[in-house]
C-alpha positions as CSV (number, residue, x, y, z in Angstrom):
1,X,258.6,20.1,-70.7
2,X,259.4,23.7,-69.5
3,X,260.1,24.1,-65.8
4,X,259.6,27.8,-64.1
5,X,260.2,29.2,-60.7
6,X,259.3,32.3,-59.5
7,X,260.4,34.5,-56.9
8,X,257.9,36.8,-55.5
9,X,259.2,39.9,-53.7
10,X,255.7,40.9,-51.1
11,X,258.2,43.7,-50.0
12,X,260.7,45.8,-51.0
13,X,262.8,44.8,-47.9
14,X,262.6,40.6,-46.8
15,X,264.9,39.7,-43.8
16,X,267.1,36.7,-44.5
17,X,268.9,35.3,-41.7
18,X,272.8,33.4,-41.9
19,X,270.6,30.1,-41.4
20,X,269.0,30.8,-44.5
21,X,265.6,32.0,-42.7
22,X,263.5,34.5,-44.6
23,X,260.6,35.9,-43.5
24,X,256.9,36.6,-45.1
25,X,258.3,38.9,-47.4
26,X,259.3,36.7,-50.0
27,X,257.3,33.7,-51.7
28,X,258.4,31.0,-54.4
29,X,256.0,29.8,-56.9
30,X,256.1,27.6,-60.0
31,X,256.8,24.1,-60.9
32,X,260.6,23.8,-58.8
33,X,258.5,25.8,-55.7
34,X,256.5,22.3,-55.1
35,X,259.9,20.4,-55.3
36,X,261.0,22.9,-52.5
37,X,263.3,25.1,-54.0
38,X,263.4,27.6,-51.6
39,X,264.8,25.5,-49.3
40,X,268.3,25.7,-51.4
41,X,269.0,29.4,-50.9
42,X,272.4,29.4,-49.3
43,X,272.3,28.8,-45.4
44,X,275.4,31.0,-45.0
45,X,274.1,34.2,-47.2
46,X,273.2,37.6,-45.3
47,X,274.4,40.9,-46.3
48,X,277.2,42.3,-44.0
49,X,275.5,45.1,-43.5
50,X,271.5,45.8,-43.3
51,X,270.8,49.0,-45.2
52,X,267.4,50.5,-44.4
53,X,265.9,53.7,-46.0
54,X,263.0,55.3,-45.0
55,X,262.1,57.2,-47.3
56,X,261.6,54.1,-49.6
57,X,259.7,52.1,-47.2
58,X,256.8,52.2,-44.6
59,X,256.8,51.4,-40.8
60,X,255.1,48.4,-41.2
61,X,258.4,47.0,-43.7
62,X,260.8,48.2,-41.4
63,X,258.6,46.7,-38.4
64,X,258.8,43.5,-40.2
65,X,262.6,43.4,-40.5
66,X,262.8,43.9,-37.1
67,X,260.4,41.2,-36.2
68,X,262.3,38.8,-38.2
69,X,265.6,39.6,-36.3
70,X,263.7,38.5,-33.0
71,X,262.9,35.8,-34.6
72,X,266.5,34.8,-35.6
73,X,267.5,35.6,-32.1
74,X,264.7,33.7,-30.5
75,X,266.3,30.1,-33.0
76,X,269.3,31.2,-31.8
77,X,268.6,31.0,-28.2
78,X,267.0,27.7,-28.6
79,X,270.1,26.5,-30.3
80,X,271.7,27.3,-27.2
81,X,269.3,25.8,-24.8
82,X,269.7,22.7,-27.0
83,X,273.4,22.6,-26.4
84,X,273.3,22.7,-22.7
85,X,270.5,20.3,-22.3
86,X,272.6,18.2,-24.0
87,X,275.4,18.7,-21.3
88,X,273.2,17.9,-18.8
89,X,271.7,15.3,-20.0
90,X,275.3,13.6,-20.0
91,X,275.9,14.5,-16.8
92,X,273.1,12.2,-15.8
93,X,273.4,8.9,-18.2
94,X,276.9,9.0,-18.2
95,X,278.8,7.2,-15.0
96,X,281.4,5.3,-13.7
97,X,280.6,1.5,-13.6
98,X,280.7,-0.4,-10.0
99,X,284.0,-1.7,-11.1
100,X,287.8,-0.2,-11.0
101,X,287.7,1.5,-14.1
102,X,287.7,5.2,-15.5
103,X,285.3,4.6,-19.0
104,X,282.1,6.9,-18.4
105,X,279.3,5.3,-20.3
106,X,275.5,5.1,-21.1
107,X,274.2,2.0,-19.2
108,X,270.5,1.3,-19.7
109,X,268.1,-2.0,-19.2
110,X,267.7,-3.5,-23.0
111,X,265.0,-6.7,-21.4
112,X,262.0,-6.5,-18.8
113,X,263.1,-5.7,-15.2
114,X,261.7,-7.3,-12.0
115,X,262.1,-6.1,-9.1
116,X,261.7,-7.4,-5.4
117,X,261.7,-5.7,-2.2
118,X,263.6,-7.3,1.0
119,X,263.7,-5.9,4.3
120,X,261.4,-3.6,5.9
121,X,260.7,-0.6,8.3
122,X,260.3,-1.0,12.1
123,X,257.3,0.8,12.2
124,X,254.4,-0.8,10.1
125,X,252.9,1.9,8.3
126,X,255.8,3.9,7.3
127,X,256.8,0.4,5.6
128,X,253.7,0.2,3.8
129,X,253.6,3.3,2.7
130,X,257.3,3.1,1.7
131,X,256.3,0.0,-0.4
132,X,254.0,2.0,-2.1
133,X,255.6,4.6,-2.8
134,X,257.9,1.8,-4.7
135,X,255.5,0.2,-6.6
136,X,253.9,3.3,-7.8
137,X,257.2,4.8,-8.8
138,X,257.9,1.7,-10.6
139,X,255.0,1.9,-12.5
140,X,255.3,5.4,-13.6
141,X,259.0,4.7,-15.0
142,X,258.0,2.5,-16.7
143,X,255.1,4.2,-18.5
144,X,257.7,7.2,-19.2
145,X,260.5,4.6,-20.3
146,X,258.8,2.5,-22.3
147,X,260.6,-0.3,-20.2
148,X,258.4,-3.4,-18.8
149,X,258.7,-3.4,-15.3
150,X,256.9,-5.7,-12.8
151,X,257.3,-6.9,-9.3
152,X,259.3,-10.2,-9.5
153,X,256.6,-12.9,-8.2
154,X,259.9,-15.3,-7.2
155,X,263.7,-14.7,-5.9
156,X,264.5,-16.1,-8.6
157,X,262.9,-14.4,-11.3
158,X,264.1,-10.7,-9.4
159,X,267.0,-8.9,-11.2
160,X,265.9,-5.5,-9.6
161,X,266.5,-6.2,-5.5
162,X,266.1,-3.3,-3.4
163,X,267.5,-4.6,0.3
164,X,266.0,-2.1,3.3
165,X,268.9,-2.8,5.7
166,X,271.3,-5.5,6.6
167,X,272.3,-7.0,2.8
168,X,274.3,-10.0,5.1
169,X,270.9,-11.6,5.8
170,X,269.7,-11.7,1.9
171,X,273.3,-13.2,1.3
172,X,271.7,-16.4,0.3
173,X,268.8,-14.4,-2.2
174,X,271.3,-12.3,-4.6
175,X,273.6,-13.9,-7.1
176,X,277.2,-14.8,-6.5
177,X,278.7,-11.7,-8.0
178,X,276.5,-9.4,-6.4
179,X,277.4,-11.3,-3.1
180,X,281.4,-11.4,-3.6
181,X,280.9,-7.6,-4.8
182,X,279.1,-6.4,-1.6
183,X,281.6,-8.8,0.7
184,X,284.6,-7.0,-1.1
185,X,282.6,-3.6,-0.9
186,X,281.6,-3.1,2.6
187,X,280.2,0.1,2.6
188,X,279.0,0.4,-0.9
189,X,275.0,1.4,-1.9
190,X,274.9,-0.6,-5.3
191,X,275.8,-3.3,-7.7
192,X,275.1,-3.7,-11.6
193,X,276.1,-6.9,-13.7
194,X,276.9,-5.2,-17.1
195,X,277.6,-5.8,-20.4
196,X,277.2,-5.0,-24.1
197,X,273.5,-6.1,-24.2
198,X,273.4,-3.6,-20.8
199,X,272.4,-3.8,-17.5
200,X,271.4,-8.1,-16.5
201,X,270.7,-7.7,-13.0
202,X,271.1,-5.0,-10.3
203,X,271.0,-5.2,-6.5
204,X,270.4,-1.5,-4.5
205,X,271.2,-1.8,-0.7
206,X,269.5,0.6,1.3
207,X,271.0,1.7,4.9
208,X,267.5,2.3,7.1
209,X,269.2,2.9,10.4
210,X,268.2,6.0,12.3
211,X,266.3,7.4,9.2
212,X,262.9,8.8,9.1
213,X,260.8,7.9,6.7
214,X,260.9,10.6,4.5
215,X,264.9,9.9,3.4
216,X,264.6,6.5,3.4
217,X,262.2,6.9,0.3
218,X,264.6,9.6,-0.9
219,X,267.9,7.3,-0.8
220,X,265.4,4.4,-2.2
221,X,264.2,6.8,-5.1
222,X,267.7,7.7,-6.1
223,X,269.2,4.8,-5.8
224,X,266.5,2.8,-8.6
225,X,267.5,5.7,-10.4
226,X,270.5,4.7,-10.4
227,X,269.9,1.2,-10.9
228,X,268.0,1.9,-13.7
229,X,271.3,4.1,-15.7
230,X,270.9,7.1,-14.2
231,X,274.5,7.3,-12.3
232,X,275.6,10.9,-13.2
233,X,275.5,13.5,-10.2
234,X,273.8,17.0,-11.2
235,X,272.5,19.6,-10.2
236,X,269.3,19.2,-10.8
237,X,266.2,21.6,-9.7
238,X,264.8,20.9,-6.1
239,X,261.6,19.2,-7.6
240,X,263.6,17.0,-9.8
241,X,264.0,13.1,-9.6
242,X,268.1,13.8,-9.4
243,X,267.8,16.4,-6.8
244,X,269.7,14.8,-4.3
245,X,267.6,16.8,-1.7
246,X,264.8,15.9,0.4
247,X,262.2,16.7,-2.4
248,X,260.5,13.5,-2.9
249,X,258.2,12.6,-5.4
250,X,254.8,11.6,-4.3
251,X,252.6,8.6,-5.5
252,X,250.1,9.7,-8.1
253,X,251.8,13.0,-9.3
254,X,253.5,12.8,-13.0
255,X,257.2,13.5,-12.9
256,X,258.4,16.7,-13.7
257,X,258.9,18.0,-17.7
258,X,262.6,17.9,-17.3
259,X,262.7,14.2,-16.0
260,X,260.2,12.8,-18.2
261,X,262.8,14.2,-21.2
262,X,265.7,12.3,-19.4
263,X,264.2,9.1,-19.0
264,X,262.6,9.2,-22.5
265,X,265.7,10.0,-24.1
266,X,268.2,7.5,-22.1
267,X,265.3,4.6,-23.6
268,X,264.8,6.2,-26.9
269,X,265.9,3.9,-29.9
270,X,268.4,7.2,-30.5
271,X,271.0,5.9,-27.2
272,X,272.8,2.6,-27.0
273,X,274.1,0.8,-24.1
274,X,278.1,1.3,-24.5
275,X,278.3,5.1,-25.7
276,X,280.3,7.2,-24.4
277,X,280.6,11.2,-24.2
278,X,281.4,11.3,-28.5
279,X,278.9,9.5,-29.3
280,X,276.2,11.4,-27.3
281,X,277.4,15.0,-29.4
282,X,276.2,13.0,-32.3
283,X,272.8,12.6,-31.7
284,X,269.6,13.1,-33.3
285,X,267.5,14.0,-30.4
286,X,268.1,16.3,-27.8
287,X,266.1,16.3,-24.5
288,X,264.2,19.6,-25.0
289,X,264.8,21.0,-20.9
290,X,263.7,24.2,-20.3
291,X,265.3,24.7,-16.8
């Protein structure tokens, strides 16, 4: 049987872009046309050199061209965007480990985290409100990640702590590795038990001496961020999650566009625990910032 395409000139002038983009000015019919055989025109073509005459056209045709080359510019801006969200979101996932070593790599939770809280505030209310805060922001991570997170109902269920002050007096709560690592670390904020399955267990010690409030829940945000994978340093804008300023989140409000497309990406089926810079160029997705 007889196959037949057609290619329909609307115009005597159709824009067609080096990505092989060609605007309304041309349309394919026939049998191939429902098999998609426009799509095979050359991604590479366009003429070197774009010859308009008016006197064989109408404003409206050479509107058209033009509108088409905003077009082209408009994909190639968002090629670009693309490409540095890209960069930034490596600056976030990727990070060196809590142990002597150089390797910059994606660590994320691959099995349900639970998290307890030791220590507290002096003053009453600012700890409840503090645990709060916790709770809530637990809870909205995991609706964003797609993670299951919960509040650990036993010590020994917790692989999330969060210690408010003195770690020395939870010595006997937290695992022997986390224990030796803090004893060996004095003045370090955080400890991850890693490996090819990703982050097991994680303990966040946060210093609560002579701070209000207010930072405490900003050290306590970023460091579950960290907990969580999130170890890169960035500049982030001021109403981030990784702004490293006093911003703070506050319980009830959704997270900002660009975090919810870092989080969802780190957790997306698309990223595995162990990449490394390479890999992350290779991707499929790309979180789609527009900061």
């Amino acid at each position: 049987m007889l196959t037949y395409t057609t290619l329909m000139p609307l115009t005597k002038f159709s824009y067609i872009d080096k990505d092989g983009f060609y605007g309304a000015g041309l349309r394919w019919s026939g049998k191939l046309s429902n098999q998609r055989i426009g799509d095979l025109l050359p991604f590479e073509y366009q003429p070197q050199n774009k010859i308009i005459n008016k006197a064989d056209t109408n404003d409206d045709q050479i509107n058209a061209v033009f509108d088409n080359e905003k077009v082209a510019e408009t994909i190639k801006s968002v090629s670009i965007n693309k490409s540095k969200s890209l960069k930034l979101f490596k600056s976030i996932v990727l990070g060196k480990g809590y142990v002597a070593n150089d390797l910059q790599f994606v660590r994320k939770w691959q099995r349900p985290v639970y998290y307890k809280i030791y220590g507290d505030l002096n003053d009453t209310s600012s700890n409840n409100a503090l645990q709060y805060n916790i709770r809530q922001f637990f809870k909205r991570l995991a609706g964003v990640s797609g993670l299951t997170i919960q509040s650990a109902t036993s010590d020994s269920l917790a692989n999330f702590s969060i210690v408010l002050g003195d770690i020395k007096k939870y010595y006997d709560v937290i695992a022997d590795d986390a224990r030796a690592y803090f004893t060996a670390n004095k003045s370090s904020t955080g400890y991850s038990n890693y490996n090819p399955n990703g982050i097991s267990r994680t303990v966040q010690r946060i210093a609560v001496d002579g701070f209000t409030y207010q930072l405490t829940w900003v050290k306590v945000r970023s460091q579950i961020l960290n907990g969580l994978g999130f170890m890169g340093k960035v500049n982030a804008p001021a109403k981030s999650l990784f702004y490293e300023g006093v911003y703070s989140w506050s319980p009830g409000k959704p997270f900002e566009d660009f975090d919810d497309e870092i989080i969802k990406s780190l957790y997306s089926n698309a990223v595995r625990t162990g990449m490394e810079d390479a890999d992350l160029d290779n991707l499929k997705i790309t979180p789609t910032i527009n900061n």
